[in-house]
Chimera marker file (.cmm) of the C-alpha trace (Angstrom):
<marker_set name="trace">
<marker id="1" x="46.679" y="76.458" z="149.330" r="1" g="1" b="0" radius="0.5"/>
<marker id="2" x="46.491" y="79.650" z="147.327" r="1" g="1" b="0" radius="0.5"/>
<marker id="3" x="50.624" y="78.668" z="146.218" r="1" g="1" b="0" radius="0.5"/>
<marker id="4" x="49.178" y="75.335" z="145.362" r="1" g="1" b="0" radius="0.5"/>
<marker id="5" x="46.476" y="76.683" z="143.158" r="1" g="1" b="0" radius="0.5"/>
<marker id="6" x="48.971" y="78.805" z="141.423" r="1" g="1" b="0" radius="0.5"/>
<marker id="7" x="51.594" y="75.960" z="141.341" r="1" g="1" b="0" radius="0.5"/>
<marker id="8" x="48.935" y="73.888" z="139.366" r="1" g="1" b="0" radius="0.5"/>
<marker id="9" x="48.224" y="76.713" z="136.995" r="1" g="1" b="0" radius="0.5"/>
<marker id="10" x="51.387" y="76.892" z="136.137" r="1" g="1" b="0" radius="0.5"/>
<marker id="11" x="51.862" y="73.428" z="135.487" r="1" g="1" b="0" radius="0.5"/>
<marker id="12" x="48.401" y="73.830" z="133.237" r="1" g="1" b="0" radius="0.5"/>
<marker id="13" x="49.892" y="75.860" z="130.943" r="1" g="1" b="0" radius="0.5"/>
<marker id="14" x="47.690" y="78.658" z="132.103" r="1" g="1" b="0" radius="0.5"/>
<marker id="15" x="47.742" y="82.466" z="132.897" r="1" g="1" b="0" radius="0.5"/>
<marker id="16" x="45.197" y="84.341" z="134.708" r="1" g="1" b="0" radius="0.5"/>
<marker id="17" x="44.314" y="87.571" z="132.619" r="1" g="1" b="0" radius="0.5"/>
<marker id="18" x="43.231" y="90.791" z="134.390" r="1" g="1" b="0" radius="0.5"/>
<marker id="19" x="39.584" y="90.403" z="135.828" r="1" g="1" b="0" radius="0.5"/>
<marker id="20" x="37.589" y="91.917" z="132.922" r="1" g="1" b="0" radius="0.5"/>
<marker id="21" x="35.395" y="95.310" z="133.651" r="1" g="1" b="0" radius="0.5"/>
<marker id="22" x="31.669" y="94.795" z="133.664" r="1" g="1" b="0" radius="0.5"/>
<marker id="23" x="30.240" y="95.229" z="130.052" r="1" g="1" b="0" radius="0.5"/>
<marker id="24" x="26.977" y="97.034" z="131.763" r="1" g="1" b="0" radius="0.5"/>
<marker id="25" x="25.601" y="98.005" z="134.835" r="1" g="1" b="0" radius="0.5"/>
<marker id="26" x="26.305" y="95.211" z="137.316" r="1" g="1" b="0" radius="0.5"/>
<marker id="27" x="29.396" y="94.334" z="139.549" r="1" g="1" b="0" radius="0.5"/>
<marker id="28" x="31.490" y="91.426" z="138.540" r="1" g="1" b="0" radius="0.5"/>
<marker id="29" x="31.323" y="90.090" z="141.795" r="1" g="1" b="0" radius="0.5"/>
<marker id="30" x="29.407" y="90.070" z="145.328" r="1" g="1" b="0" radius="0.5"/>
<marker id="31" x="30.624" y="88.715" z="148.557" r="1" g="1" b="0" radius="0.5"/>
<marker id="32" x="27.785" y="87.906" z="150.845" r="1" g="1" b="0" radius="0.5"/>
<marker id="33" x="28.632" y="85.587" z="154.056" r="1" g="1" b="0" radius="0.5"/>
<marker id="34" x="31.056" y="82.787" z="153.303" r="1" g="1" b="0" radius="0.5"/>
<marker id="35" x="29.703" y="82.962" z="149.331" r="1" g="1" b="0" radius="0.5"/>
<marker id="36" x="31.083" y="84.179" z="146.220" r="1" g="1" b="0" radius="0.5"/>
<marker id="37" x="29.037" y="84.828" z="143.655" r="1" g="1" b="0" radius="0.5"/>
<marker id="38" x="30.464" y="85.750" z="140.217" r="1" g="1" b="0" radius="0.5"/>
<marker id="39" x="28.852" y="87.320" z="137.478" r="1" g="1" b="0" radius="0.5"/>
<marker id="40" x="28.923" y="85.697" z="133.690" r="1" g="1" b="0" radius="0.5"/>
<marker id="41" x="31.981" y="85.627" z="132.419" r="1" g="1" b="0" radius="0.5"/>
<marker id="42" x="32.798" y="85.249" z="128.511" r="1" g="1" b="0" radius="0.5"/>
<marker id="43" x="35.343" y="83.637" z="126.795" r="1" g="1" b="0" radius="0.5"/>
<marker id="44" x="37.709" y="86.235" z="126.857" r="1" g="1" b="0" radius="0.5"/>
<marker id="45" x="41.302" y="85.978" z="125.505" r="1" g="1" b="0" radius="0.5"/>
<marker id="46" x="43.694" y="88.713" z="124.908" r="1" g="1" b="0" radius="0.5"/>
<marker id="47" x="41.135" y="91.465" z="125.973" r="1" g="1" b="0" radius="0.5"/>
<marker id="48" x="38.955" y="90.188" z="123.158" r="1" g="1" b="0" radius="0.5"/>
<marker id="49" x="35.841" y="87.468" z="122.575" r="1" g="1" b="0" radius="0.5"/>
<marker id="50" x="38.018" y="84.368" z="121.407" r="1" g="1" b="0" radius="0.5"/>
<marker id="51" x="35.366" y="81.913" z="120.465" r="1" g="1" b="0" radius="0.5"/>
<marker id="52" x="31.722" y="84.153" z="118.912" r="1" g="1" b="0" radius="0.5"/>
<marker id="53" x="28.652" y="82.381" z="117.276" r="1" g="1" b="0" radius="0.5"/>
<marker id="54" x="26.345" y="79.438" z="117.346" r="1" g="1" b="0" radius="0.5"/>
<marker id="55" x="26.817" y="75.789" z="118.475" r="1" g="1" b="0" radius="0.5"/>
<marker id="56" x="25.431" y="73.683" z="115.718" r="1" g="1" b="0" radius="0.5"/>
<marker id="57" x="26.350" y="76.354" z="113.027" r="1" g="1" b="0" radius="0.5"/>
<marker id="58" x="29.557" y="78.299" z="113.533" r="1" g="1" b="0" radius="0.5"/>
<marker id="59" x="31.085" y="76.452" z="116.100" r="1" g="1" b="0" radius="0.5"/>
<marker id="60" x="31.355" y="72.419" z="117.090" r="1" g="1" b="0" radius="0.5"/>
<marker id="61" x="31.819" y="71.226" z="120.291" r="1" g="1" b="0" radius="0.5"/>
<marker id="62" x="35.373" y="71.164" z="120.861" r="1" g="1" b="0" radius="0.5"/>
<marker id="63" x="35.095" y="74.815" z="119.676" r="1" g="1" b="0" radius="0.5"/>
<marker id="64" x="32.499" y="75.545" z="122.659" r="1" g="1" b="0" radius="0.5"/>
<marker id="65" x="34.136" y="73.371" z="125.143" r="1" g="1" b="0" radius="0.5"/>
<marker id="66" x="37.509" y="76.143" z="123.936" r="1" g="1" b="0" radius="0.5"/>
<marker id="67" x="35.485" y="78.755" z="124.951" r="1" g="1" b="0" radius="0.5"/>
<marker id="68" x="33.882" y="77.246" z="128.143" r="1" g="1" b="0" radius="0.5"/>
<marker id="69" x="37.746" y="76.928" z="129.424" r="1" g="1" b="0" radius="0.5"/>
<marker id="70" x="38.277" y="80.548" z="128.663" r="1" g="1" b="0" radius="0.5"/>
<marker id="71" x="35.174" y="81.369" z="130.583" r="1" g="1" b="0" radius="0.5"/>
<marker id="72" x="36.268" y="79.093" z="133.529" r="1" g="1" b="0" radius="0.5"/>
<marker id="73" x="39.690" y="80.662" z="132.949" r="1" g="1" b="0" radius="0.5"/>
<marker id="74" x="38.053" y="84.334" z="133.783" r="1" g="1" b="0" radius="0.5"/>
<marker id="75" x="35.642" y="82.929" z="136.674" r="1" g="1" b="0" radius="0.5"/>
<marker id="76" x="39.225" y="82.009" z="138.127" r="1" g="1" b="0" radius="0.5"/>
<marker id="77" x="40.280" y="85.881" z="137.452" r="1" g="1" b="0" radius="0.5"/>
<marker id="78" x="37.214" y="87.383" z="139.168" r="1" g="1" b="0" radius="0.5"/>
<marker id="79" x="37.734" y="84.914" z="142.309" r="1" g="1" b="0" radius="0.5"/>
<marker id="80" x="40.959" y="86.462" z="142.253" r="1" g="1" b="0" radius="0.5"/>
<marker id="81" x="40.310" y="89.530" z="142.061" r="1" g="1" b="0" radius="0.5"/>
<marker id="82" x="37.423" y="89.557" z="144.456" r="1" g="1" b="0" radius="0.5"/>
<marker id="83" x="39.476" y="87.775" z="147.177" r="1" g="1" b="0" radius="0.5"/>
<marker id="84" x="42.368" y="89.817" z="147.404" r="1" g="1" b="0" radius="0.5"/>
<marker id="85" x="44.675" y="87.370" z="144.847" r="1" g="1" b="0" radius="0.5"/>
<marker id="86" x="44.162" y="84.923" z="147.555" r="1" g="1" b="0" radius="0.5"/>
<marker id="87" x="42.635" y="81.726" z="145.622" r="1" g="1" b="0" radius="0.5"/>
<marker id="88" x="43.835" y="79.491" z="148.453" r="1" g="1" b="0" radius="0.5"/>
<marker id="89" x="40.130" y="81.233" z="150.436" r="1" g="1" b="0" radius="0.5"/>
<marker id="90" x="38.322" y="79.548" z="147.919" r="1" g="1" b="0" radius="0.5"/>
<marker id="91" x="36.920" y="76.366" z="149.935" r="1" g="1" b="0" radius="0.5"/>
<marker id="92" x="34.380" y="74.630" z="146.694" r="1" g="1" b="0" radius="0.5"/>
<marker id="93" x="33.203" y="75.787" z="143.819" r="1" g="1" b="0" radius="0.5"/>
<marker id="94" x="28.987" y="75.155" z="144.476" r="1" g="1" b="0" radius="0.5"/>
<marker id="95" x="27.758" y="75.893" z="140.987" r="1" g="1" b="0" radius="0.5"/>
<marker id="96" x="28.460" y="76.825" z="137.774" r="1" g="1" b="0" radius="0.5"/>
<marker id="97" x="25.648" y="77.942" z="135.080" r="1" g="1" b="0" radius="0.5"/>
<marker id="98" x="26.480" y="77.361" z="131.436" r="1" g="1" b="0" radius="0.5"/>
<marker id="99" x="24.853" y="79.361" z="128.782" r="1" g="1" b="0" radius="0.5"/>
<marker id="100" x="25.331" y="77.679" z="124.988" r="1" g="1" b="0" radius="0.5"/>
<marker id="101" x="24.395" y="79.737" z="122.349" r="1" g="1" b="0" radius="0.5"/>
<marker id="102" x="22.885" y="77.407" z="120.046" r="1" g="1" b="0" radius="0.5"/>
<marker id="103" x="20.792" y="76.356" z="117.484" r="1" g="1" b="0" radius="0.5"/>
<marker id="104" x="17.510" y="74.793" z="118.168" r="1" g="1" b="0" radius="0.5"/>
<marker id="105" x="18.731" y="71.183" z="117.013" r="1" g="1" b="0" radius="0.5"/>
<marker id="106" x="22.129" y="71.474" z="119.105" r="1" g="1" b="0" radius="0.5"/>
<marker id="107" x="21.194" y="68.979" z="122.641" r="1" g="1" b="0" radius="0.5"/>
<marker id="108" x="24.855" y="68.909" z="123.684" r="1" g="1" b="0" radius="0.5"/>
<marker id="109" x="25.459" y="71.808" z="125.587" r="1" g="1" b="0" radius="0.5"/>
<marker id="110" x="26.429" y="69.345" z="129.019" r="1" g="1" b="0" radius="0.5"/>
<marker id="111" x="29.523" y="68.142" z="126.725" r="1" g="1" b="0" radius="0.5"/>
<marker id="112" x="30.265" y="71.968" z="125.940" r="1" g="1" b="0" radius="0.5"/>
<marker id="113" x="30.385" y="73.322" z="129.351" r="1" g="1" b="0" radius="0.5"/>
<marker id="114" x="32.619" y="70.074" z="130.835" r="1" g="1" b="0" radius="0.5"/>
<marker id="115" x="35.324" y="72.370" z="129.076" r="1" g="1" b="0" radius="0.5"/>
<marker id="116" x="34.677" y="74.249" z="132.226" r="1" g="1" b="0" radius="0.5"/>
<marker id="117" x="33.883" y="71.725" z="134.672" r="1" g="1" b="0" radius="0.5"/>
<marker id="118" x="36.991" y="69.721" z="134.002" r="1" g="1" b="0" radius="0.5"/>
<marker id="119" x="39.391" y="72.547" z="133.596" r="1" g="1" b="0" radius="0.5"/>
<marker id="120" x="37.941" y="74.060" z="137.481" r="1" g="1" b="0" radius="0.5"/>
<marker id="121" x="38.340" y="70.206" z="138.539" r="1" g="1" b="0" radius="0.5"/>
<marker id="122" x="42.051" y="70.265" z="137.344" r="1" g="1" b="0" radius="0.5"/>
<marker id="123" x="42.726" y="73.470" z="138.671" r="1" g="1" b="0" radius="0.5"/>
<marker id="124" x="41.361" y="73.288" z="142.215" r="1" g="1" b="0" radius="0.5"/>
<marker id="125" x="41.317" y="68.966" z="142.563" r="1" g="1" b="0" radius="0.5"/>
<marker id="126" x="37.996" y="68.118" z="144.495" r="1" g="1" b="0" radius="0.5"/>
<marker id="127" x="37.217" y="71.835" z="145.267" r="1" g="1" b="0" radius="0.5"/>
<marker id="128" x="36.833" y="72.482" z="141.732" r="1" g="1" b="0" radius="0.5"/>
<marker id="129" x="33.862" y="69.410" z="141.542" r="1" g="1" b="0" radius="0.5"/>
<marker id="130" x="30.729" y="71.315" z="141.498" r="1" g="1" b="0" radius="0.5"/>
<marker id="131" x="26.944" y="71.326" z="140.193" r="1" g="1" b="0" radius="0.5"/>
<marker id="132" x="25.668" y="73.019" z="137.708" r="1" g="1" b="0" radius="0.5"/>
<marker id="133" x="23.464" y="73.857" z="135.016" r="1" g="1" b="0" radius="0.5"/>
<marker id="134" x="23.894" y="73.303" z="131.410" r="1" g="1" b="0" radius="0.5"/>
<marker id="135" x="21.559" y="75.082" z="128.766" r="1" g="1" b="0" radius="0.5"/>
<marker id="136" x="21.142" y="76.470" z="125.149" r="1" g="1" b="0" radius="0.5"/>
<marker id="137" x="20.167" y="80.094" z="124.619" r="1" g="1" b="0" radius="0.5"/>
<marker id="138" x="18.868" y="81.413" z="121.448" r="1" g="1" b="0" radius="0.5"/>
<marker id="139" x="21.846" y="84.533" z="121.520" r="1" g="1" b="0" radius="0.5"/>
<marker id="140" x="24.282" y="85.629" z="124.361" r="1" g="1" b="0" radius="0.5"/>
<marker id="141" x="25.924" y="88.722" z="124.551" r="1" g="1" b="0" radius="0.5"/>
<marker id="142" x="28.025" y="90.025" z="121.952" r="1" g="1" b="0" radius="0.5"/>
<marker id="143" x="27.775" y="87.131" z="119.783" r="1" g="1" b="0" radius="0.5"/>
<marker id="144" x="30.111" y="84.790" z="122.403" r="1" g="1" b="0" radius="0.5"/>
<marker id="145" x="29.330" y="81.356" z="122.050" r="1" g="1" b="0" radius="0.5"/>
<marker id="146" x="29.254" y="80.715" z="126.273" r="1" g="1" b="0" radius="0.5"/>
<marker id="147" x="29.008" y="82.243" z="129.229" r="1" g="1" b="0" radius="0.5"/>
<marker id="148" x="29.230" y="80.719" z="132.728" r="1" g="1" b="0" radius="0.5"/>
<marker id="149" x="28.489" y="81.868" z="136.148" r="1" g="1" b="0" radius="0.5"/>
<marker id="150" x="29.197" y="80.780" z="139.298" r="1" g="1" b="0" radius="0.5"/>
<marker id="151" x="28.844" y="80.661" z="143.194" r="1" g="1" b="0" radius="0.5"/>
<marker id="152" x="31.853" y="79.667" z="145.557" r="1" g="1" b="0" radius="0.5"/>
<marker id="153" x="32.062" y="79.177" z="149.031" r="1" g="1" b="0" radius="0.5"/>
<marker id="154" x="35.008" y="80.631" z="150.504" r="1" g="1" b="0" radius="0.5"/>
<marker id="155" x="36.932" y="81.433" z="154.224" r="1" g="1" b="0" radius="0.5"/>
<link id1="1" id2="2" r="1" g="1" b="0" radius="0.2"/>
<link id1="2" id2="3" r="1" g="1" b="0" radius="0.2"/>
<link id1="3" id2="4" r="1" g="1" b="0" radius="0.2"/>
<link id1="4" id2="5" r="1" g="1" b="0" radius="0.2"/>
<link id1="5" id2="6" r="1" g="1" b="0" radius="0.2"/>
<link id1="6" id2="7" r="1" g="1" b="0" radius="0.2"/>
<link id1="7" id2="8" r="1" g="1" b="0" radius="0.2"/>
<link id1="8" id2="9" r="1" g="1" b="0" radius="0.2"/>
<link id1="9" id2="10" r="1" g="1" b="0" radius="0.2"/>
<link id1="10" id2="11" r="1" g="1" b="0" radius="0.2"/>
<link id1="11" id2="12" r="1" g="1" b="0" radius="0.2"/>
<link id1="12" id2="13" r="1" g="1" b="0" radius="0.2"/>
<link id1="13" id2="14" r="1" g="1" b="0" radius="0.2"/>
<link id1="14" id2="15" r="1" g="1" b="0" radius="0.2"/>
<link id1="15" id2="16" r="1" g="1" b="0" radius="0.2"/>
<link id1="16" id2="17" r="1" g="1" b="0" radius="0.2"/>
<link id1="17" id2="18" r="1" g="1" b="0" radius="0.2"/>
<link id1="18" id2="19" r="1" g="1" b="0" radius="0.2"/>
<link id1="19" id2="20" r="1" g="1" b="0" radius="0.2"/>
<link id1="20" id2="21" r="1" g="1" b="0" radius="0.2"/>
<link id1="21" id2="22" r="1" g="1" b="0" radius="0.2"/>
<link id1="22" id2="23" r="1" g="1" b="0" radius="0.2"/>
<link id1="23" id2="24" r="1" g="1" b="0" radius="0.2"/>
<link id1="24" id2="25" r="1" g="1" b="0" radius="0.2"/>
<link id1="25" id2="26" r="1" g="1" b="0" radius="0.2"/>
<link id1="26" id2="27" r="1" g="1" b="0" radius="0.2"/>
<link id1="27" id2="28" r="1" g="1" b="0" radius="0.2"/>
<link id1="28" id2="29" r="1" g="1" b="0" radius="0.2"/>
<link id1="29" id2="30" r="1" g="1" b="0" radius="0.2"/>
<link id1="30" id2="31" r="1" g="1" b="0" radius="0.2"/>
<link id1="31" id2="32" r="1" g="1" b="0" radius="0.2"/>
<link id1="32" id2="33" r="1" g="1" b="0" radius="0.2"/>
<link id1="33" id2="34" r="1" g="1" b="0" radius="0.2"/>
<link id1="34" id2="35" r="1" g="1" b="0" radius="0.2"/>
<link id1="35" id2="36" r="1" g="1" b="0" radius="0.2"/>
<link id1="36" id2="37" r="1" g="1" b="0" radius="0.2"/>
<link id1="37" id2="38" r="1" g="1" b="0" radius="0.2"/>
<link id1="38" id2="39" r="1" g="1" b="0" radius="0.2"/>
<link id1="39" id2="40" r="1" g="1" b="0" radius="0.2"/>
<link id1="40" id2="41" r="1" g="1" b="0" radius="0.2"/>
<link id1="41" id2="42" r="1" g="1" b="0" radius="0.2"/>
<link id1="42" id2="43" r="1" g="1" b="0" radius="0.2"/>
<link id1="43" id2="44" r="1" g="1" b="0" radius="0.2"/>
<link id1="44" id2="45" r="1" g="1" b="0" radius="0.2"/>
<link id1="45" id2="46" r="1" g="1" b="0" radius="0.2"/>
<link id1="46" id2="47" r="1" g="1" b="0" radius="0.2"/>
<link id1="47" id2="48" r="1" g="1" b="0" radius="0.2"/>
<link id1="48" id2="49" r="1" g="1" b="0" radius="0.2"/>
<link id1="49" id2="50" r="1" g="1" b="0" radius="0.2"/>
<link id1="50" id2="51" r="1" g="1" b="0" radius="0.2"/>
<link id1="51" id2="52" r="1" g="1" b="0" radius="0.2"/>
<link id1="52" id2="53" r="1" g="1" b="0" radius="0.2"/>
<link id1="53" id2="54" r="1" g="1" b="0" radius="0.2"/>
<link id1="54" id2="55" r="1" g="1" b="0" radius="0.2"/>
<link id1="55" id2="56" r="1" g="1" b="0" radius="0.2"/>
<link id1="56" id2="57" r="1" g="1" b="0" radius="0.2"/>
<link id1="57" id2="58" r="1" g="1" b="0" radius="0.2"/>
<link id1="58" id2="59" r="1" g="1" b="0" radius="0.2"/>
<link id1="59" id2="60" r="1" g="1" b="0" radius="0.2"/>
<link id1="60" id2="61" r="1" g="1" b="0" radius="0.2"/>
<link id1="61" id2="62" r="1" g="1" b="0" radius="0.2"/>
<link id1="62" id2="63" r="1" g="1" b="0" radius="0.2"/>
<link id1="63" id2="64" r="1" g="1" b="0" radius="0.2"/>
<link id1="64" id2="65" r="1" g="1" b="0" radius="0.2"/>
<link id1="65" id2="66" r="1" g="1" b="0" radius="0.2"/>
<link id1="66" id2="67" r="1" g="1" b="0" radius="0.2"/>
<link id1="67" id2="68" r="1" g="1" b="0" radius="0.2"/>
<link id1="68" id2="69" r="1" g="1" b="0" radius="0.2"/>
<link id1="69" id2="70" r="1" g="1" b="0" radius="0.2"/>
<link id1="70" id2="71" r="1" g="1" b="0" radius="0.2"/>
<link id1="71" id2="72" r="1" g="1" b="0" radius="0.2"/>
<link id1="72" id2="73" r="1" g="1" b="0" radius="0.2"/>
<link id1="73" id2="74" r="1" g="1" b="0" radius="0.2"/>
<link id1="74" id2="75" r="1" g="1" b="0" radius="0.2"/>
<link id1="75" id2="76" r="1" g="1" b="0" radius="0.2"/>
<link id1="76" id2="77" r="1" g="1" b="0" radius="0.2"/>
<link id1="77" id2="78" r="1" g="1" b="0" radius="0.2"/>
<link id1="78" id2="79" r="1" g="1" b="0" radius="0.2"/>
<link id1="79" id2="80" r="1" g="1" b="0" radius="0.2"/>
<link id1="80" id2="81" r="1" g="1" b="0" radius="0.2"/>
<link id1="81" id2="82" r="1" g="1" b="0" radius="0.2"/>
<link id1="82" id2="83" r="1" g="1" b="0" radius="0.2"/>
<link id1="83" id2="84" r="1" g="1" b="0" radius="0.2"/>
<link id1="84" id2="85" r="1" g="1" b="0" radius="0.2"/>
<link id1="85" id2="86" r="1" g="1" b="0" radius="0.2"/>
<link id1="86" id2="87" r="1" g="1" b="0" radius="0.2"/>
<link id1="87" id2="88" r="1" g="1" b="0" radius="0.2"/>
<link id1="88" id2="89" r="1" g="1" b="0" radius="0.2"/>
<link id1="89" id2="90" r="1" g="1" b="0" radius="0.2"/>
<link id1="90" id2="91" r="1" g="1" b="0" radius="0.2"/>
<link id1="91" id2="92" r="1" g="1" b="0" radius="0.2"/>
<link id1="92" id2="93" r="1" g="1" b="0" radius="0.2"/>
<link id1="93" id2="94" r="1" g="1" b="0" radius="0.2"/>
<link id1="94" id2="95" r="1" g="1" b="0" radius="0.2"/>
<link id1="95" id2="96" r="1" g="1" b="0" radius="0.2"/>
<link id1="96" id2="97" r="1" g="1" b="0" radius="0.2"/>
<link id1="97" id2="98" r="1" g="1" b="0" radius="0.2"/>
<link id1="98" id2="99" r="1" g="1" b="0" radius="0.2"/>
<link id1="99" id2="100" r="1" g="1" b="0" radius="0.2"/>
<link id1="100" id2="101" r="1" g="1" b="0" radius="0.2"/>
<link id1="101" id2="102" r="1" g="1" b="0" radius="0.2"/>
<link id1="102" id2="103" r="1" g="1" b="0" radius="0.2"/>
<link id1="103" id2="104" r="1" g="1" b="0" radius="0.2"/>
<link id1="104" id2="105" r="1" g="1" b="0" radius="0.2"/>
<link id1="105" id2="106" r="1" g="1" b="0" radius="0.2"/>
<link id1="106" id2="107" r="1" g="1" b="0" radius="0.2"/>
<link id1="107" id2="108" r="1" g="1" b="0" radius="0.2"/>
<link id1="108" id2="109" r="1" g="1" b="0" radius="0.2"/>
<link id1="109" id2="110" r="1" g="1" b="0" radius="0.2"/>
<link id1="110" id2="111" r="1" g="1" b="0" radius="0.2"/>
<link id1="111" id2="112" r="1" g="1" b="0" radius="0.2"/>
<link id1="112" id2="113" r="1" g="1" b="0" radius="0.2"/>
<link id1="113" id2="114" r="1" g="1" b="0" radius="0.2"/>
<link id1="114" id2="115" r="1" g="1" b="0" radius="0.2"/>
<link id1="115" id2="116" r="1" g="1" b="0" radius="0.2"/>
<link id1="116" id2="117" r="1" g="1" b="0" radius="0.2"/>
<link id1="117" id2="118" r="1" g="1" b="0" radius="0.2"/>
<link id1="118" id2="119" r="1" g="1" b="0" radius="0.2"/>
<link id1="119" id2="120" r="1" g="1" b="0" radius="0.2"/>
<link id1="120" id2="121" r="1" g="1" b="0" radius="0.2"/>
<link id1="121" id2="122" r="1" g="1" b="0" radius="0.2"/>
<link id1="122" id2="123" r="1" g="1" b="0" radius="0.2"/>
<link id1="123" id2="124" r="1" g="1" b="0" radius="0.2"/>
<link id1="124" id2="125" r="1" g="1" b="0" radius="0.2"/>
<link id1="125" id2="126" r="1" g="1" b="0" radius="0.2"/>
<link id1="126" id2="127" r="1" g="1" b="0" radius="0.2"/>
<link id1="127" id2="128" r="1" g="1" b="0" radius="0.2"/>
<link id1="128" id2="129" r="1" g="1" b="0" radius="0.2"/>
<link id1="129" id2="130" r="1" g="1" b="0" radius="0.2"/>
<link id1="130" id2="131" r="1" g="1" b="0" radius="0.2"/>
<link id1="131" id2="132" r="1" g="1" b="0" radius="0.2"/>
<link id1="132" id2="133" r="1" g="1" b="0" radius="0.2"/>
<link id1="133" id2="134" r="1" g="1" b="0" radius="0.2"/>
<link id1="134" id2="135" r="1" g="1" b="0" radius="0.2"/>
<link id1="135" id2="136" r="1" g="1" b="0" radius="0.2"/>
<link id1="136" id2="137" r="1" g="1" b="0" radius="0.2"/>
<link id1="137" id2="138" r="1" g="1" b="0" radius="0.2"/>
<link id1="138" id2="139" r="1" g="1" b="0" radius="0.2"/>
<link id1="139" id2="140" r="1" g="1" b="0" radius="0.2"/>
<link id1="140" id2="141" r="1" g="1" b="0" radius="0.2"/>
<link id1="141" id2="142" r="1" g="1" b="0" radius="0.2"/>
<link id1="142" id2="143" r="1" g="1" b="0" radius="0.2"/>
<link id1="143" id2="144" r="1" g="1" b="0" radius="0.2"/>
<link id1="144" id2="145" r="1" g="1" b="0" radius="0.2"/>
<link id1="145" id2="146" r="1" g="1" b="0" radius="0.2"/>
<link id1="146" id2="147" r="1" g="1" b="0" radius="0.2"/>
<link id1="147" id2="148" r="1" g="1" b="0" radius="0.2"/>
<link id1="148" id2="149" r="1" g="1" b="0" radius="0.2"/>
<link id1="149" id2="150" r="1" g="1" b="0" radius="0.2"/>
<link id1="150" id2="151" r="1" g="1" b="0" radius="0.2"/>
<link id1="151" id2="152" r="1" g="1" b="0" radius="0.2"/>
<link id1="152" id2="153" r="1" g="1" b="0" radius="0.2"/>
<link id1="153" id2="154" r="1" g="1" b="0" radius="0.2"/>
<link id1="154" id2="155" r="1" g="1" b="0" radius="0.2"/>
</marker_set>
């Protein structure tokens, strides 16, 4: 499967970037059982924030679901990275939380994070279907727009 997943990426249009470094003191990643969970990832591009600010004031949705494909872009890096460059172990994603930063009138952080949802559903067919989470935050960290977690079950 893990040739598959690739395979489809490729088709996508889309390169997996070096798992990013944690920003503080955490790991990127923990294994525990036949579960994956990953740490928030930003939208990262070219080693640097690609999409920073507010929904409802610096950025519109299409901007924020952008950057919720990056972040889905580096969840797939971590997975990666945390199982060996074996993606074919991962068996479902399980959940994904999305983090909007946004301004108090902004109530459309679900159609920001499908950016995610649908690119991880494109990527991985019904293994990438998941649950999740949706929500606005005041701020995230250093000024990105989104940032998603998210648990896997692998083999």
């Amino acid at each position: 499967m893990s040739d598959a997943i690739e395979s489809r990426l490729k088709e996508l249009g889309i390169v997996l970037p070096q798992a990013a470094a944690p920003a503080a003191n955490y790991v990127p990643y923990v294994i525990s059982g036949n579960l994956l969970y990953l740490s928030g990832q930003l939208p990262m591009e070219n080693g640097k924030l690609g999409v920073t600010g507010l929904l409802g004031k610096d950025v519109d949705v299409a901007g924020g679901q952008r950057a919720a494909e990056l972040c889905a872009i580096n969840i797939l890096a971590q997975a990666k990275a945390a199982l060996d460059g074996d993606l074919g172990r991962i068996k479902r994603i399980i959940k994904l939380n999305g983090f909007v930063a946004s301004v108090p009138e902004f109530v459309e952080q679900h159609l920001v994070i499908n950016g995610a949802s649908n690119l991880l559903a494109n990527v991985l067919g019904d293994a990438g279907k998941h649950a999740r989470a949706a929500v606005g935050m005041a701020a995230l960290p250093l000024n990105a727009a989104v940032e998603i977690d998210a648990i896997m079950e692998i083999a």
